[in-house]
N, C-alpha and C positions, 0 to 999 in steps of 0.2 A: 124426457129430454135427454137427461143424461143418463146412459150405463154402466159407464164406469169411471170415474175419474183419475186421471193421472196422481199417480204417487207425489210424481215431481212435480207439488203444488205452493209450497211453501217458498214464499220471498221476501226478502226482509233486506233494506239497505244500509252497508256496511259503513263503517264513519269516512270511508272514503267516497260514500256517494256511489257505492257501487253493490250493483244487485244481486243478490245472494242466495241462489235457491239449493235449496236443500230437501231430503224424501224425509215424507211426514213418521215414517220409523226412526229415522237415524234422531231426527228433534221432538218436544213435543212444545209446539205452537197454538194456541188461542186462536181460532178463526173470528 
């Protein structure tokens, strides 16, 4: 299916309700 997945996968919503992506280097997030 997939090959390769984008880095820029991580999103997480900021307390203002607003969507937050960020590359899975720069954070490290729990999928």
């Amino acid at each position: 299916m997939h090959k390769e997945k984008p880095r820029l996968r991580c999103c997480f919503v900021n307390s203002n309700f607003f969507c937050t992506c960020v590359f899975n280097d720069q954070v490290l997030i729990h999928e």
